[in-house]
BALOKOL-298515 format. One record per residue: residue in three letters; y, x, z of N, C-alpha, C in turn. Coordinates in Angstrom, 2 decimals, padded with zeros to 5 digits. Example, Ala and Ser with C-alpha at 12.3 -4.5 7.8 and 13.67 -1.06 7.14 Angstrom:
# BALOKOL-298515
> resn,n_Y,n_X,n_Z,ca_Y,ca_X,ca_Z,c_Y,c_X,c_Z
> ALA,-005.69,013.19,007.80,-004.50,012.30,007.80,-003.30,013.20,007.80
> SER,-002.25,012.85,007.08,-001.06,013.67,007.14,000.03,012.90,007.87
END
This chain:
# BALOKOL-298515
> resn,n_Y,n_X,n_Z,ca_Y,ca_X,ca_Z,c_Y,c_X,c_Z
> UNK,040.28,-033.82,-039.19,041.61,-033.21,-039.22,041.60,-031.87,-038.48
> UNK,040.69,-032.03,-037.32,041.11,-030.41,-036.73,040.16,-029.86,-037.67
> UNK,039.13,-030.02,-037.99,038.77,-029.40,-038.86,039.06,-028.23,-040.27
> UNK,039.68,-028.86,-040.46,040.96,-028.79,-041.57,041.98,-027.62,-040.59
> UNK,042.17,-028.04,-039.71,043.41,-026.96,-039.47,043.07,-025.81,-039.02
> UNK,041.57,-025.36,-038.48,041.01,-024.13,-037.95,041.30,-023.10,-038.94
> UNK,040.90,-023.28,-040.31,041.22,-022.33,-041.11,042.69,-021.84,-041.87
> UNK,043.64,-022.61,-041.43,044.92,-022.19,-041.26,045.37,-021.90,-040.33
> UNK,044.54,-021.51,-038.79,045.03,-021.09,-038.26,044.85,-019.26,-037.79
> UNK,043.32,-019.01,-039.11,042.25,-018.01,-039.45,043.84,-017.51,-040.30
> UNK,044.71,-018.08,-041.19,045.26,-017.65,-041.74,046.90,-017.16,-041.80
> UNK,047.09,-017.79,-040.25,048.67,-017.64,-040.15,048.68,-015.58,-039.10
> UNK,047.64,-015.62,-039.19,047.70,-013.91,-037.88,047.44,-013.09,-039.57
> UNK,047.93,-012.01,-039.46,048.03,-011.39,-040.58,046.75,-010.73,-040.61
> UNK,046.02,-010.32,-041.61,044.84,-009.15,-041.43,044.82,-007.85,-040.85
> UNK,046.22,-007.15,-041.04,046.11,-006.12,-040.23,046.44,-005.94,-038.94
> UNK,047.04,-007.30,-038.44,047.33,-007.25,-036.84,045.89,-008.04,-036.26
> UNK,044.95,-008.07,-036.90,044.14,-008.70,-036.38,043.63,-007.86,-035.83
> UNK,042.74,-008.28,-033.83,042.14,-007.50,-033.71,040.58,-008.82,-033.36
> UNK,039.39,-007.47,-032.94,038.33,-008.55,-032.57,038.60,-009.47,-031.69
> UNK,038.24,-010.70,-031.73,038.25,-011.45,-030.93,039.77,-012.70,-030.58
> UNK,040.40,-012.02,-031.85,041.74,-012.76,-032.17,041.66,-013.79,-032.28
> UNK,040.58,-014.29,-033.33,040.26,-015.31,-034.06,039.95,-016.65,-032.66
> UNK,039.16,-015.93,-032.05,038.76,-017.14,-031.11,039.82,-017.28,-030.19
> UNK,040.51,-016.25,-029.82,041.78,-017.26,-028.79,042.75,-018.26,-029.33
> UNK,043.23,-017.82,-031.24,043.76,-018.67,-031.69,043.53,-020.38,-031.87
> UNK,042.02,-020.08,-031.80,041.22,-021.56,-031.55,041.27,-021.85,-030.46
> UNK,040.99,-021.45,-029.26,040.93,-021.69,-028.04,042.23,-021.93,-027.60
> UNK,043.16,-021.36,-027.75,045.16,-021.73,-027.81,045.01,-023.22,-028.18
> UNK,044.39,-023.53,-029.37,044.61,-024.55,-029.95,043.75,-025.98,-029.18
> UNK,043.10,-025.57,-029.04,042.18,-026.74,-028.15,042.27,-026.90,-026.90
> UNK,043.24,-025.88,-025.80,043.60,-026.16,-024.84,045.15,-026.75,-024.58
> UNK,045.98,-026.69,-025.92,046.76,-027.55,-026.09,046.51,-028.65,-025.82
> UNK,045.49,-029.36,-026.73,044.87,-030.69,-027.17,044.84,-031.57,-025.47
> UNK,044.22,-030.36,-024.68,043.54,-030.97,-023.49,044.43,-031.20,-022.48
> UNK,045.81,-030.55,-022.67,047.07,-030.55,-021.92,047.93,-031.29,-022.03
> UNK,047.67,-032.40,-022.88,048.45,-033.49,-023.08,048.33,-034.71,-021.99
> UNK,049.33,-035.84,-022.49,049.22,-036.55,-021.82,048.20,-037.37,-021.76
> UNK,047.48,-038.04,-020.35,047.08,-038.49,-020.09,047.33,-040.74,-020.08
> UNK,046.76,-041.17,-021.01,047.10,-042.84,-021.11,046.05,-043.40,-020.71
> UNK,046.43,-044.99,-020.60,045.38,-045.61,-019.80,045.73,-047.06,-020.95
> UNK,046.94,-047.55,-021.17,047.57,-048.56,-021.58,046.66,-049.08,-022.73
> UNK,046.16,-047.85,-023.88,045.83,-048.26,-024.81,044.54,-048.96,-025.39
> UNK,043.91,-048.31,-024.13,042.28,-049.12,-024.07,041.76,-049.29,-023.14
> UNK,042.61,-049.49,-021.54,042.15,-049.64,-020.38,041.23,-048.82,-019.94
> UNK,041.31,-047.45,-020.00,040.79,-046.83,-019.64,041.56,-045.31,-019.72
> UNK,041.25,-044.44,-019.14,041.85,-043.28,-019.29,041.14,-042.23,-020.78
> UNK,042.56,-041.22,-021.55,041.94,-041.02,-022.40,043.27,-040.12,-022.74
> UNK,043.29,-039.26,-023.61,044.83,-038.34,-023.94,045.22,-039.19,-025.12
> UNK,046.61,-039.32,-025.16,047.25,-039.64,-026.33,046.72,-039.50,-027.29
> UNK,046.59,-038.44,-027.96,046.04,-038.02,-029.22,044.93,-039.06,-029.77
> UNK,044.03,-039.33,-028.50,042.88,-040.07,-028.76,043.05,-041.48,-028.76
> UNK,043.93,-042.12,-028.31,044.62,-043.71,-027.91,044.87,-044.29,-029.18
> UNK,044.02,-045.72,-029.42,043.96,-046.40,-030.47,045.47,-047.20,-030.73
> UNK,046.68,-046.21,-030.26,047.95,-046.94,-030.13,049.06,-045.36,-030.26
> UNK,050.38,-046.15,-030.58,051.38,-045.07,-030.29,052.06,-045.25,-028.60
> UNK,051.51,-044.44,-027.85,052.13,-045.01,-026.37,053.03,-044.09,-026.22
> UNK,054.17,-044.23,-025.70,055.25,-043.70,-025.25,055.41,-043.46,-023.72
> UNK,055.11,-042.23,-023.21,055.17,-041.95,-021.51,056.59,-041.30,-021.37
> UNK,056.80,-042.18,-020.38,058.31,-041.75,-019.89,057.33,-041.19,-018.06
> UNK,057.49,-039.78,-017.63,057.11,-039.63,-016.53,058.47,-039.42,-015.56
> UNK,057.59,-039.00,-014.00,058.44,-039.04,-013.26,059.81,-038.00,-013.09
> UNK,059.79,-036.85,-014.15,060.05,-035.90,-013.90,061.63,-036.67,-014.86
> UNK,061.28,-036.97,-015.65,062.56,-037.95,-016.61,062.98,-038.82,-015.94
> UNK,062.45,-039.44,-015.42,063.12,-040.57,-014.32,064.10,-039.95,-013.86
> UNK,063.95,-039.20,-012.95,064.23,-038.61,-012.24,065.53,-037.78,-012.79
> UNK,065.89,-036.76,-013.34,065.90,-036.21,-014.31,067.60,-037.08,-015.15
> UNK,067.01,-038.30,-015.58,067.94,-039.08,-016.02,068.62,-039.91,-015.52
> UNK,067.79,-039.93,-013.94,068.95,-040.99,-013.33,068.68,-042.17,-013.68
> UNK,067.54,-042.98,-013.92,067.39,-044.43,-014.04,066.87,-044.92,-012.83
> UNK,067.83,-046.23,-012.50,068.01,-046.61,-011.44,066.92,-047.80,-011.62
> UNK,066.13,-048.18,-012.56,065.33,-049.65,-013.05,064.79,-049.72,-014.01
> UNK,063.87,-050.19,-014.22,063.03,-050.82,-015.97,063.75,-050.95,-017.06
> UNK,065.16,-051.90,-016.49,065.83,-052.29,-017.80,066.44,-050.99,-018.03
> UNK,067.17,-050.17,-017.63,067.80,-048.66,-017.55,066.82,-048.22,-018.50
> UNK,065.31,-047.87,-018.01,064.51,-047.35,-018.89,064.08,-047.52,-020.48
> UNK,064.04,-048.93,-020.51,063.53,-049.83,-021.75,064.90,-049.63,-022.65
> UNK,066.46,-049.95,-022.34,067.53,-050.06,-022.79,067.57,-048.42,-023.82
> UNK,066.89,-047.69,-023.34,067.11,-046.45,-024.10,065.66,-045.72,-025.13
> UNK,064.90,-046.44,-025.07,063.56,-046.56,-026.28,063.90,-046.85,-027.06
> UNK,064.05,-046.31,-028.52,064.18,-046.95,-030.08,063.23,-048.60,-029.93
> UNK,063.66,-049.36,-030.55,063.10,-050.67,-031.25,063.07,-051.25,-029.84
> UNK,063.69,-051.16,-028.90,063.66,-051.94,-027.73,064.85,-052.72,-027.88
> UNK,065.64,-053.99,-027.46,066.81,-054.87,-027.53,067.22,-055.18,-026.21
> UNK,067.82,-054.96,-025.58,068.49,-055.77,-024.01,069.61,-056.31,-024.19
> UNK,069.51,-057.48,-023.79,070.82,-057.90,-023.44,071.11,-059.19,-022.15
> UNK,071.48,-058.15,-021.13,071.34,-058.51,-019.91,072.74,-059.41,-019.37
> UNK,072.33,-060.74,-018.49,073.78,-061.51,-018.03,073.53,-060.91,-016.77
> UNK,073.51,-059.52,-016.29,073.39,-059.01,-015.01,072.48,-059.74,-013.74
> UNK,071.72,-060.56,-014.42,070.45,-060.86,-012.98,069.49,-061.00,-013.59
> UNK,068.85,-061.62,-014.64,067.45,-061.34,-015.45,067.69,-061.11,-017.06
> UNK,067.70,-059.41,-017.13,067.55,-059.28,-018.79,066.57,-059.84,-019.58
> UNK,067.45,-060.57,-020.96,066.13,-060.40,-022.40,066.19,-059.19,-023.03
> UNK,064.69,-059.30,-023.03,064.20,-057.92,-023.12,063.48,-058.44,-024.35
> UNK,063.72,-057.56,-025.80,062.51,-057.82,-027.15,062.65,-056.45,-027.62
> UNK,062.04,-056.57,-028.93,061.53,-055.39,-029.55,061.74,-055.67,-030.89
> UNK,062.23,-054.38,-031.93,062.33,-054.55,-033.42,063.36,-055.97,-033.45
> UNK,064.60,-056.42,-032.73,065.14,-057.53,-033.11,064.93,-059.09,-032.34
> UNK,063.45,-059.24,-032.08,063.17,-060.49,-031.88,062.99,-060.35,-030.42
> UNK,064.49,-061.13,-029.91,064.81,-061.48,-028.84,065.71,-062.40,-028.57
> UNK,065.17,-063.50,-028.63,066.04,-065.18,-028.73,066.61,-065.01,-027.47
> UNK,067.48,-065.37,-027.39,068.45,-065.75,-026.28,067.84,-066.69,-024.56
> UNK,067.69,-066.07,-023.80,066.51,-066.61,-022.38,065.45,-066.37,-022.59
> UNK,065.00,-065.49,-023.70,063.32,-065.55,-023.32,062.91,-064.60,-022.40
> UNK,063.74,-063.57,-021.82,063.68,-063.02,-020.94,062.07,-061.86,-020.55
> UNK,061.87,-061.40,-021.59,060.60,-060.71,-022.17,059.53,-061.70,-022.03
> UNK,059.20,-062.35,-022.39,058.16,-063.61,-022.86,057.08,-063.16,-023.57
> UNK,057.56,-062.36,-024.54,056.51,-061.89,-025.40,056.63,-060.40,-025.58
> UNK,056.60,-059.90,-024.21,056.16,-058.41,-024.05,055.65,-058.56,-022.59
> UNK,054.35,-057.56,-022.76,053.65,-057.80,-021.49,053.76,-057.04,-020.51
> UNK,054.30,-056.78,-019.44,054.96,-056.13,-018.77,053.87,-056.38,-017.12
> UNK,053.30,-054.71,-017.19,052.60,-054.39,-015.85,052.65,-053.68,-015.07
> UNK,052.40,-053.82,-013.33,052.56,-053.23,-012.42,051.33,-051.91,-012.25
> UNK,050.98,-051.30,-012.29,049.18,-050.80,-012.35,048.24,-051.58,-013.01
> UNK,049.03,-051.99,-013.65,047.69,-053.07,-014.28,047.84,-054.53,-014.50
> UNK,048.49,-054.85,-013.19,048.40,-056.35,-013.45,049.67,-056.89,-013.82
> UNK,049.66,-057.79,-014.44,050.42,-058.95,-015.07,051.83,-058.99,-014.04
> UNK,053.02,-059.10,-014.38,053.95,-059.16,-013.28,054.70,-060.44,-014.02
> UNK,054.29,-061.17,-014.46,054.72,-062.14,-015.34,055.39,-063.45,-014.95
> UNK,056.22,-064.49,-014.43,056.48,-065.49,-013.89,055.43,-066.77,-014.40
> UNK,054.36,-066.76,-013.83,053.20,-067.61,-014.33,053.69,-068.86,-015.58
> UNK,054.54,-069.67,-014.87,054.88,-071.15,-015.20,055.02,-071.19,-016.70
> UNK,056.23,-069.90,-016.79,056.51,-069.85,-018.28,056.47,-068.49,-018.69
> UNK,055.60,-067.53,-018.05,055.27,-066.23,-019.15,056.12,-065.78,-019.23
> UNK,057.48,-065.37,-018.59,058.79,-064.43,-018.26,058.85,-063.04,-017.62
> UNK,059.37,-062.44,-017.87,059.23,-061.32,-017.22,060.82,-060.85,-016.40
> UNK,060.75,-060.87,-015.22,062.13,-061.62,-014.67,062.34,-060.11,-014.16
> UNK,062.35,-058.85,-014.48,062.15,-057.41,-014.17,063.86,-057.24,-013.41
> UNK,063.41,-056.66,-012.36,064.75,-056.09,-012.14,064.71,-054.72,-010.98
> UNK,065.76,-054.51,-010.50,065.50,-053.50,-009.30,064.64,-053.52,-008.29
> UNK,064.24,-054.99,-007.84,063.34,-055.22,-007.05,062.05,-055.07,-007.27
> UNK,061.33,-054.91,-008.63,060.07,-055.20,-009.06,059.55,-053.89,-008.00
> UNK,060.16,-052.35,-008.67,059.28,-051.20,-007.89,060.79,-050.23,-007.84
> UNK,060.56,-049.81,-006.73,061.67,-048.24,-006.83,060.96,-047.43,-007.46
> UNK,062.58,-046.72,-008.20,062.01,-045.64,-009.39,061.18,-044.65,-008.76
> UNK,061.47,-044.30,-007.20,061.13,-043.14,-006.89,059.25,-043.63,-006.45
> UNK,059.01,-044.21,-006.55,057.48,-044.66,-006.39,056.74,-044.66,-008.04
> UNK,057.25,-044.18,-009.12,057.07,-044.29,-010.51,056.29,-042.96,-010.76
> UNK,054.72,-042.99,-011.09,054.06,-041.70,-011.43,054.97,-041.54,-012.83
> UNK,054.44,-042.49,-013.40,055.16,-042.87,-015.17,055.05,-044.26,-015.71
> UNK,055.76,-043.90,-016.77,055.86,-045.55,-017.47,055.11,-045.62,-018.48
> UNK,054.01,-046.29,-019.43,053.27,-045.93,-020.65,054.11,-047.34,-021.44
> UNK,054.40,-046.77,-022.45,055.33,-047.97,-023.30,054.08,-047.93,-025.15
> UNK,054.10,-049.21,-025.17,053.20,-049.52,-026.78,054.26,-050.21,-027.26
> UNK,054.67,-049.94,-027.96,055.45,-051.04,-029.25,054.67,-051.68,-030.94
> UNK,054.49,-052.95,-030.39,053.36,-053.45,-031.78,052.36,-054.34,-030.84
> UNK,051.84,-055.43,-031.56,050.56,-056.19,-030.59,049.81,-055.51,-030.05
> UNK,049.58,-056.34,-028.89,048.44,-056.19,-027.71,047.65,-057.39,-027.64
> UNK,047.67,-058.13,-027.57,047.21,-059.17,-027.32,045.34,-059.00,-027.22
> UNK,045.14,-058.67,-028.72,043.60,-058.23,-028.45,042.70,-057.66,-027.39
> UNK,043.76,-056.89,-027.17,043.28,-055.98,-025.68,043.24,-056.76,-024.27
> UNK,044.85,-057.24,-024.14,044.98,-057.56,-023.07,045.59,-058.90,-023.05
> UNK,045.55,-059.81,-024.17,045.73,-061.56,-023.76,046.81,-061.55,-023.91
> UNK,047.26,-063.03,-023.50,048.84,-063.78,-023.83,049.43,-063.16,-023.20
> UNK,050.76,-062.47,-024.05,051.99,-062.38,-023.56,052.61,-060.52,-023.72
> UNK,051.11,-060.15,-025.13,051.44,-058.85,-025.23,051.95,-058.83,-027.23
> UNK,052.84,-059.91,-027.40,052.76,-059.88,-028.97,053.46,-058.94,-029.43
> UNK,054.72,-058.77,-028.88,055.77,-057.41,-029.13,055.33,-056.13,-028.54
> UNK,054.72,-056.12,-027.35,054.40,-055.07,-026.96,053.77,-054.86,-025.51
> UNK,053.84,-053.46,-025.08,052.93,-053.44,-023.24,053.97,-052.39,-022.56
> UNK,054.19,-053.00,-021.47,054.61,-051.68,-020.72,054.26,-051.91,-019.50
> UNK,053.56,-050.78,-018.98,052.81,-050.52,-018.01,053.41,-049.58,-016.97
> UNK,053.78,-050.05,-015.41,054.40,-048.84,-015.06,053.33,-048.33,-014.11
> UNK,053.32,-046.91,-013.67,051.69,-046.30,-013.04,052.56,-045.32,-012.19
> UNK,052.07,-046.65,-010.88,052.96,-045.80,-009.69,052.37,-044.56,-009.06
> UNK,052.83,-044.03,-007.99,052.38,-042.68,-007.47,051.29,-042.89,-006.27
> UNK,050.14,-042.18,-006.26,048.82,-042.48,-005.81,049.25,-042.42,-004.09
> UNK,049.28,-043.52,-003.64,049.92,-042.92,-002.13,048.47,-042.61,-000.99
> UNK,047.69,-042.21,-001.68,046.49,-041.46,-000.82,047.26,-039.72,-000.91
> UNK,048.10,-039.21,-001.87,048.61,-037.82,-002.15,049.84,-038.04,-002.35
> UNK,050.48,-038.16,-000.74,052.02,-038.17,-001.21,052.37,-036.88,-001.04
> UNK,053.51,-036.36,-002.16,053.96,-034.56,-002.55,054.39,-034.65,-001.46
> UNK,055.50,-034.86,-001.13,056.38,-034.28,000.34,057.36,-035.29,000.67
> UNK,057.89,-035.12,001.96,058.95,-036.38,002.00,060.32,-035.85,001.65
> UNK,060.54,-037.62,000.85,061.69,-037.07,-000.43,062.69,-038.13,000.37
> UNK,063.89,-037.59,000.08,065.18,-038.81,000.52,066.39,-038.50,-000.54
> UNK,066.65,-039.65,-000.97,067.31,-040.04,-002.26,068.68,-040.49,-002.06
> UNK,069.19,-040.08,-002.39,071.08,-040.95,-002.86,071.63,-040.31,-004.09
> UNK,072.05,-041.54,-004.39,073.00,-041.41,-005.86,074.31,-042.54,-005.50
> UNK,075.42,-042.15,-006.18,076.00,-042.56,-006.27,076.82,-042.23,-007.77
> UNK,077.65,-043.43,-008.09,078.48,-043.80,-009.63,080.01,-044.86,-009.82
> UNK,079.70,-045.03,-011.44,080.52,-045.92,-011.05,080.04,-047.55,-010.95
> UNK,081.61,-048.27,-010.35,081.07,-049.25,-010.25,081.06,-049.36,-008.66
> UNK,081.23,-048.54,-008.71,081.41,-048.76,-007.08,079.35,-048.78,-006.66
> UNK,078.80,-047.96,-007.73,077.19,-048.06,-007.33,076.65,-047.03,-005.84
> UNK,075.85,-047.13,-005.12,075.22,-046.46,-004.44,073.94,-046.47,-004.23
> UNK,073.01,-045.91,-003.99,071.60,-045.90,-004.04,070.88,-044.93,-002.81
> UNK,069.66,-045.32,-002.47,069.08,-044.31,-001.74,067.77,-044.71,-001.35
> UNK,066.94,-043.65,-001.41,065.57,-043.92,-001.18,064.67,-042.97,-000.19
> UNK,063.91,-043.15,000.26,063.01,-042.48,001.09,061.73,-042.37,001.11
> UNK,060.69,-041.34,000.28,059.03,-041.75,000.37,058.92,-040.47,001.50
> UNK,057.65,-040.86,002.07,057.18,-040.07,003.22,055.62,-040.17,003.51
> UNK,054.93,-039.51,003.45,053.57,-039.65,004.15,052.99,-038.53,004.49
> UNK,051.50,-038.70,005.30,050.96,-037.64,006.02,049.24,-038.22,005.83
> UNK,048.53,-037.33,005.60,047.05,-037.46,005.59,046.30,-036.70,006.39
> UNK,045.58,-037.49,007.23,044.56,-036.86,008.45,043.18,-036.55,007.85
> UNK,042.63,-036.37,008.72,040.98,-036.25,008.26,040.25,-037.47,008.36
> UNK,041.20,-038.28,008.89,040.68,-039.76,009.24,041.28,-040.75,008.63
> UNK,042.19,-040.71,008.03,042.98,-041.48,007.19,044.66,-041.31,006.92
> UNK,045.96,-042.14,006.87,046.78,-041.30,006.78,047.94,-042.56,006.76
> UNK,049.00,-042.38,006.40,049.99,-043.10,006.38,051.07,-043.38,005.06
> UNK,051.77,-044.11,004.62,052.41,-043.53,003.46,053.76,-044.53,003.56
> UNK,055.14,-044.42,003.63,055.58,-045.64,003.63,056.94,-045.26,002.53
> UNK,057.42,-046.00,001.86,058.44,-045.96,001.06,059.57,-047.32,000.70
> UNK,060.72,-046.65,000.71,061.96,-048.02,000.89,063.03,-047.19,000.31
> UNK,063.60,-048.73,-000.67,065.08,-047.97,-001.11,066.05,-049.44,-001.07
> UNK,067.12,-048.97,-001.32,068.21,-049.97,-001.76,069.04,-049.30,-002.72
> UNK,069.36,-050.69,-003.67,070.85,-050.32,-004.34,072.10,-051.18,-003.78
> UNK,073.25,-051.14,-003.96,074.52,-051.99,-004.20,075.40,-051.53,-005.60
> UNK,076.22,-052.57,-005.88,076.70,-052.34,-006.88,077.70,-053.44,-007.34
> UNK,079.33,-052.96,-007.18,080.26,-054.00,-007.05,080.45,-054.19,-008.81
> UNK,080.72,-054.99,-008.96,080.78,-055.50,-010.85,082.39,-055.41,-011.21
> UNK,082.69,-055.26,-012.26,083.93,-055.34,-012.60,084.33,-056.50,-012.23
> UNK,085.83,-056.69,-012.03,086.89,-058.04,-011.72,086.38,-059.36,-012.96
> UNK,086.03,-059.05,-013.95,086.20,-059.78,-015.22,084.44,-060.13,-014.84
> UNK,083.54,-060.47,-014.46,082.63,-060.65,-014.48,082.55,-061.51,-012.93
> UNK,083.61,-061.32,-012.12,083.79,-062.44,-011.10,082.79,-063.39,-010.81
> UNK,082.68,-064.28,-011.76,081.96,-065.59,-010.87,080.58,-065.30,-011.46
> UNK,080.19,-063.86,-011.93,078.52,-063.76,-012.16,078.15,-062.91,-010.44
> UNK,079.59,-062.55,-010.61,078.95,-061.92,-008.94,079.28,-062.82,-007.95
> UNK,080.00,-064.01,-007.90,080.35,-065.27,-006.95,078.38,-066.08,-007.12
> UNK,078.27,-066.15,-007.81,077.12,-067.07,-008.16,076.11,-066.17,-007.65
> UNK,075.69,-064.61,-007.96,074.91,-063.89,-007.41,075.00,-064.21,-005.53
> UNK,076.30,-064.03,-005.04,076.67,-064.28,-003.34,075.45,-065.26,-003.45
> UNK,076.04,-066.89,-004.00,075.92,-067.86,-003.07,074.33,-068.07,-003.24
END
């Protein structure tokens, strides 16, 4: 395929604006595109650019997080085409393309922390909520929609989502977070670290609250007790 496109790209600069040496930056434009893409890991356990990933992965990074104001996973997932939520406000079902029976509570989407399995062993659930990771610890999210299983075993039939937190050997700077909404929501977070020549420190903490409407009463009485 790139093959194919080098010589339309010999053909989109006109002949008389051509000068020497045109030809090769237009190629070189073009192949340093290629190399500026995103970076996945999801699709073959290993690192590799999109383009090249034996999958369609979907990266939501930190800069969108951020950016959009998602306070959680389900926030995130709730706004992907072919994703389904439908949350009783303490553990969403989470499916894909439709198939999402009522409690399965992502069962059959495989849902990882850096890698590993965050799954409720007993019965293969994925019980995701604010607590799993703060957003602000989120390098990015790599989302596959379609089987996994081959790759990575039971519990990837609908799909993978992988979240790929921020390397805390290189923390950017110290960040402190609040949001507030409705709902009576509030939020706030804090990452911080420092690196010596000898080693270094890194520590990060957030909270949410969030009062529920009157009409939803005894989901937040039952949450109390």
């Amino acid at each position: 395929i790139l093959l194919a496109l080098i010589p339309f790209l010999y053909m989109t600069v006109p002949a008389s604006a051509q000068q020497p040496g045109t030809e090769k930056t237009a190629v070189s434009d073009f192949f340093s595109f290629l190399n500026d893409e995103e970076i996945v890991i999801s699709a073959a356990k290993r690192e590799q650019s999109a383009t090249q990933a034996p999958a369609i992965v979907t990266v939501i990074s930190a800069e969108v997080i951020r950016n959009r104001g998602y306070r959680n996973l389900e926030e995130v997932l709730r706004e992907q085409v072919g994703f389904d939520i439908n949350s009783n406000l303490t553990w969403p079902d989470t499916g894909v393309r439709g198939i999402n029976p009522l409690s399965n509570y992502g069962e059959k989407i495989l849902m990882l922390l850096d890698g590993h399995n965050m799954a409720w062993r007993q019965f293969n659930r994925n019980y995701h909520n604010a607590s799993w990771v703060s957003m602000d610890d989120v390098e990015r999210i790599e989302i596959i929609k379609g089987p996994g299983s081959a790759l990575w075993g039971q519990g990837a039939v609908l799909g993978v989502v992988n979240i790929i937190t921020k390397d805390p050997r290189k923390p950017e700077k110290t960040e402190i977070r609040y949001q507030a909404g409705m709902g009576k929501y509030k939020a706030s977070g804090l990452r911080v670290g420092r690196t010596f020549e000898d080693g270094g420190f890194y520590l990060s903490g957030s909270r949410s609250d969030e009062d529920q409407a009157k009409n939803l009463a005894p989901i937040k009485e039952f949450q109390e007790l």
